[in-house]
C-alpha positions in Angstrom: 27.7 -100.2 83.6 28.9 -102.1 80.6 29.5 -99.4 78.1 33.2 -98.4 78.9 34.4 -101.1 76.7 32.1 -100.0 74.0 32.8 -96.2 74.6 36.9 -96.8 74.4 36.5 -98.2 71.2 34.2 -95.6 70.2 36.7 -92.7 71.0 39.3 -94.3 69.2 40.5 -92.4 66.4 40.5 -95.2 63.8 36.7 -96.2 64.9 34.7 -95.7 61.8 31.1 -95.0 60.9 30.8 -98.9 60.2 31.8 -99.8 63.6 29.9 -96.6 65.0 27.1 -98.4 63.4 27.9 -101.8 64.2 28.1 -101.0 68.2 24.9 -98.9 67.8 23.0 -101.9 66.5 24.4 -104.5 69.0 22.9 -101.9 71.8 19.8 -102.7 70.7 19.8 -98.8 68.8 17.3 -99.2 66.8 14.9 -100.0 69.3 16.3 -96.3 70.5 15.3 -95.1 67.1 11.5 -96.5 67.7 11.1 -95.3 70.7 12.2 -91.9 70.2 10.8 -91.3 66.6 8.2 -93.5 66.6 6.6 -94.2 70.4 8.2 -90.8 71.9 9.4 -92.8 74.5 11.0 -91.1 77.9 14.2 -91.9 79.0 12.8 -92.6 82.9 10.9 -95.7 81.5 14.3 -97.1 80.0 17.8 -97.8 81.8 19.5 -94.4 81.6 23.0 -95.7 81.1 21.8 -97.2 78.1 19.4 -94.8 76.8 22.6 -91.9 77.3 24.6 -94.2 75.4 22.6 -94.9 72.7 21.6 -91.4 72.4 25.1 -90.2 72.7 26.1 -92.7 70.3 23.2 -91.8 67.7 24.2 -87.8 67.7 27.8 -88.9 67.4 26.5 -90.5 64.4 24.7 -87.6 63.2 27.2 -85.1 63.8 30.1 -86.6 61.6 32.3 -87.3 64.6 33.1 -90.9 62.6 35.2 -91.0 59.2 32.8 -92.5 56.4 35.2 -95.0 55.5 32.7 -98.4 54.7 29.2 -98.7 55.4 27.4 -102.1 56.8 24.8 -103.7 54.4 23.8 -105.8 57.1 20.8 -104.0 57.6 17.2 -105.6 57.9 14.4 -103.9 55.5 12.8 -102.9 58.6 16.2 -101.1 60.0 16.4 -99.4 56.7 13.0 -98.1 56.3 13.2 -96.6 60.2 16.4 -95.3 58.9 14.9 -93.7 55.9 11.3 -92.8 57.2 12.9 -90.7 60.4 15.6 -89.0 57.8 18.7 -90.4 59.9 20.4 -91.7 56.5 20.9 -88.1 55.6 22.4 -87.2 58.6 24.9 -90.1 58.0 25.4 -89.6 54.6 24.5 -88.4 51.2 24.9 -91.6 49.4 22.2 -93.6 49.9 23.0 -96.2 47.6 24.4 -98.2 50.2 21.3 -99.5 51.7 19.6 -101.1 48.2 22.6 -103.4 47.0 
């Protein structure tokens, strides 16, 4: 299905929540994120490997399972504001700083 690669290096006790974040946003997450927060989109209209992957992925996120060791700045505006708007930056972390260097 084209998410064992992604999930082994997921599960690997060194993966961080930069790389968490890094393989959420190469699935195409955020468009998850829209479609869930914004367009309450339903997982029949959407592959359901990749929709339980990215939803997986995004509670993973949420829940802590990923040491905080370095954050991406390679976030767009837009990827930032969905983060922000929809509260997911506070499930990730505290310091928000991050994502306004």
């Amino acid at each position: 299905d084209g998410f064992d690669l992604p999930m082994l290096i997921l599960n690997h006790k060194e993966c961080d929540l930069a790389l968490a974040m890094e393989i959420f946003d190469l699935a195409d997450g955020f468009t998850f994120i829209e479609e869930c927060f914004f367009d309450k989109g339903q997982p029949s209209k959407y592959n359901k490997d990749w929709w339980d992957f990215c939803l997986k992925l995004f509670n993973d996120m949420g829940n802590g399972k990923f040491k905080l060791d370095d954050i991406p700045n390679e976030l767009s505006v837009g990827q930032k504001i969905v983060l922000i708007k929809n509260g997911i930056v506070n499930n990730l972390t505290n310091d928000m700083e991050f994502l306004f260097k």
